[in-house]
C-alpha positions, -999 to 999 in steps of 0.1 A, spaced: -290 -396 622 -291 -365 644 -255 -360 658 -249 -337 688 -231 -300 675 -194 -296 679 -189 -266 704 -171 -234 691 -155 -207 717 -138 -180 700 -107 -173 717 -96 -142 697 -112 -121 670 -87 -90 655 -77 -76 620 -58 -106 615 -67 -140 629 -94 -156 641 -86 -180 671 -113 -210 677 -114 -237 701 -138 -263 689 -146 -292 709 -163 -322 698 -186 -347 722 -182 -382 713 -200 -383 674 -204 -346 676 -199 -327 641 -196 -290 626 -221 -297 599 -212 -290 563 -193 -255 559 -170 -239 530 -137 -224 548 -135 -182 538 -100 -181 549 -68 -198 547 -67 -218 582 -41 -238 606 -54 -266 629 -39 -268 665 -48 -306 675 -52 -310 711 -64 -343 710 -49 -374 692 -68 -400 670 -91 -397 641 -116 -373 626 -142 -383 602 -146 -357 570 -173 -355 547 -166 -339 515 -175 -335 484 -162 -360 474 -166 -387 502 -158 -392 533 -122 -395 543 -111 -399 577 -79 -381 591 -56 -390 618 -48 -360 641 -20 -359 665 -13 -334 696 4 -305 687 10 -318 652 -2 -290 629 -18 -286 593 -26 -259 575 -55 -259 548 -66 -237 521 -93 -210 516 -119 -226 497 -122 -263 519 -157 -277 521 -168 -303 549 -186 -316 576 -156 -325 603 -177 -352 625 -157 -372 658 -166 -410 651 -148 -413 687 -164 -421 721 -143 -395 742 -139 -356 733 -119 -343 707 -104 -309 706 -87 -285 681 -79 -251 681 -85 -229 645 -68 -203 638 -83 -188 606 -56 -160 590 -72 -134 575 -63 -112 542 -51 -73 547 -88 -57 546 -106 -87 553 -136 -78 573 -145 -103 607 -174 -116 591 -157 -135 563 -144 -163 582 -151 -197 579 -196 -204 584 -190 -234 607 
């Protein structure tokens, strides 16, 4: 099944963070990716998001405003099983010396 791509804008790129907005038409997805930085989700939208990992899929319930905060390392395929848009902002915190490129391969 061919799913329609999740849309990425990148808000701001410095020396520390990476800001993304990433919006999500109804069963839009990321495709699979491995996170290269610690990372905190913004939700702007509330209801669920469907993860494939490694180890299955697992869906997560997301509320507005209500942040989370994952790990370097995180591998997944984030996919909206919704029929309305879904939107979260990224912001991917990056390590003293940490060039631009190593953030996350979405």
């Amino acid at each position: 099944m061919q799913r329609p791509p999740a849309v990425p804008t990148v808000q701001i790129d410095n020396d520390q963070v990476t800001v993304t907005e990433w919006r999500f038409p109804p069963g839009g997805e990321t495709g699979w990716h491995r996170h290269g930085m610690n990372y905190v989700v913004v939700p702007q939208t509330t209801g669920p998001l469907l993860l494939d990992t490694p180890n299955g899929q697992v869906t997560s319930q997301l509320t507005t405003g209500v942040s989370y905060y994952r790990p370097v390392g995180v591998e997944h395929n984030v996919i909206n099983p919704g029929d309305t848009e879904f939107v979260f902002v990224e912001i991917e915190i990056k390590q003293p010396g940490q060039a631009a490129a190593g953030g996350c391969s979405h």
